[in-house]
C-alpha positions as CSV (number, residue, x, y, z in Angstrom):
1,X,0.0,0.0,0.0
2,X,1.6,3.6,-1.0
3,X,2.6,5.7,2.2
4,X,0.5,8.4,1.0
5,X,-2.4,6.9,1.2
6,X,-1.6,5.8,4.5
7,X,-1.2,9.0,5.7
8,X,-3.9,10.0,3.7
9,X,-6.4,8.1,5.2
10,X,-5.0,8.0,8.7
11,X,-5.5,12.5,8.5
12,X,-9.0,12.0,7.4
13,X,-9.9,9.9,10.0
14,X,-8.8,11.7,12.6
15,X,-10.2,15.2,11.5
16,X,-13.4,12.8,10.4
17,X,-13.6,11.6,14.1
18,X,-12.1,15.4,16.0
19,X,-15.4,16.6,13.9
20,X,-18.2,14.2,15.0
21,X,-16.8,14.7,18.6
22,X,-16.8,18.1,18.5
23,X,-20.6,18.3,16.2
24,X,-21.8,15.8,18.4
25,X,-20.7,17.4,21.8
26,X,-23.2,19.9,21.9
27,X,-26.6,17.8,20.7
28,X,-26.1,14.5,22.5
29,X,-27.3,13.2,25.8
30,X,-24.3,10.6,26.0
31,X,-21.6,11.5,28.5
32,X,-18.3,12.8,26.9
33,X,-16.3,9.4,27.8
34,X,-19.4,7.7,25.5
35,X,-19.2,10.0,23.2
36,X,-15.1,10.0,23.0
37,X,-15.7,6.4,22.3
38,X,-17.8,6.6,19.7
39,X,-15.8,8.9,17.8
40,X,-13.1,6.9,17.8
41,X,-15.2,4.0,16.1
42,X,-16.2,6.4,13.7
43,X,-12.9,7.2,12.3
44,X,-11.6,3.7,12.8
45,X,-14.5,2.4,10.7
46,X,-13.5,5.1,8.3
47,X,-9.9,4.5,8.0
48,X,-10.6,0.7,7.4
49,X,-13.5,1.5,4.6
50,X,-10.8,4.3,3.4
51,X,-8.0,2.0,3.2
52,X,-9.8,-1.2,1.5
53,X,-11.6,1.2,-1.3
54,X,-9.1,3.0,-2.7
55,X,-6.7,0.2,-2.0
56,X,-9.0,-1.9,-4.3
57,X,-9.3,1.0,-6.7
58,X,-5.8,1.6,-7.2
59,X,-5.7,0.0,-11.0
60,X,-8.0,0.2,-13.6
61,X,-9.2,-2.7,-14.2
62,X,-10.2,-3.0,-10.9
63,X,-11.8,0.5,-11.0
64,X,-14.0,-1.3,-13.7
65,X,-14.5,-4.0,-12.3
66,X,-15.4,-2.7,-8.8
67,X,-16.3,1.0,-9.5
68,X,-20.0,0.3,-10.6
69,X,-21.0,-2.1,-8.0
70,X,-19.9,-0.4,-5.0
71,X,-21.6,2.7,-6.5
72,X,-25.0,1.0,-6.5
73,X,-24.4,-1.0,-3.6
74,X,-23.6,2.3,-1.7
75,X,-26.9,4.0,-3.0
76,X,-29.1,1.2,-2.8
77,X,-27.7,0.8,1.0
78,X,-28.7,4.0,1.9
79,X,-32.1,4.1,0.6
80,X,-32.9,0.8,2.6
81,X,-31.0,2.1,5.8
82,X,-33.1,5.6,5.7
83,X,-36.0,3.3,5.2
84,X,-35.3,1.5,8.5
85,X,-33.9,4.5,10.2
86,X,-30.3,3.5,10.1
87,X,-28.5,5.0,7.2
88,X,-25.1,3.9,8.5
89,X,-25.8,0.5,8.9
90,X,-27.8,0.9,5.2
91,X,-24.6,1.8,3.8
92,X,-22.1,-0.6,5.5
93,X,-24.3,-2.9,4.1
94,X,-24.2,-1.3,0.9
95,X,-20.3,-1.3,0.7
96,X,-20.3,-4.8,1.9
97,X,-22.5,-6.3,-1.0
98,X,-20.7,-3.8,-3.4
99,X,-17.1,-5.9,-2.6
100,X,-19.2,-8.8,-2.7
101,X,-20.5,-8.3,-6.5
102,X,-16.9,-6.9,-7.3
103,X,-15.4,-10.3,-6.1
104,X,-17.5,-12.6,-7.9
105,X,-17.0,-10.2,-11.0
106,X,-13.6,-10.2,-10.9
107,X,-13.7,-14.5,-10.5
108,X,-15.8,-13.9,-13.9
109,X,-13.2,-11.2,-15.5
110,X,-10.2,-12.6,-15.0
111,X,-7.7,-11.5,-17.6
């Protein structure tokens, strides 16, 4: 993996996770060590959606191969996670059968 996007993704998370701590601070009824928590799961969750996206979107075949699915798999995840009132759930799901339909694509597109 290139040291840039290490670092690259490592920064976002931690201004990703500085921000919903600091958003969140104000608005919640959780207590700050709560709260603390959960912003670290936030940008760890990032980080490791971060690093397995772009690391599987690095060439372009892959981009191809994997760039449509995870598109629709992303949208479609957030439609049925607003629909049950859990959009982030919706869209880790989303992701998840995204990689899924990428895998068995690439099994089918092997060059």
């Amino acid at each position: 993996m290139d040291r840039t996007r290490i670092v690259r993704g490592v920064l976002i998370s931690i201004i990703l996770g500085l921000l919903f701590f600091f958003l969140n601070q104000t608005q919640s009824t959780y207590t700050t060590t709560e709260l603390l928590l959960r912003s670290i799961l936030v940008a760890i969750v990032f980080a490791i959606l971060y690093f397995v996206v772009f690391t599987l979107l690095s060439h372009d075949t892959r981009k191809r191969i994997y760039g449509p699915p995870l598109l629709i798999g992303i949208i479609l995840g957030i439609l049925v996670g607003q629909w049950l009132a859990h959009a982030l759930v919706g869209l880790a799901i989303g992701v998840a059968i995204g990689l899924i339909v990428g895998a068995i694509r690439q099994r089918f597109f092997k060059e």
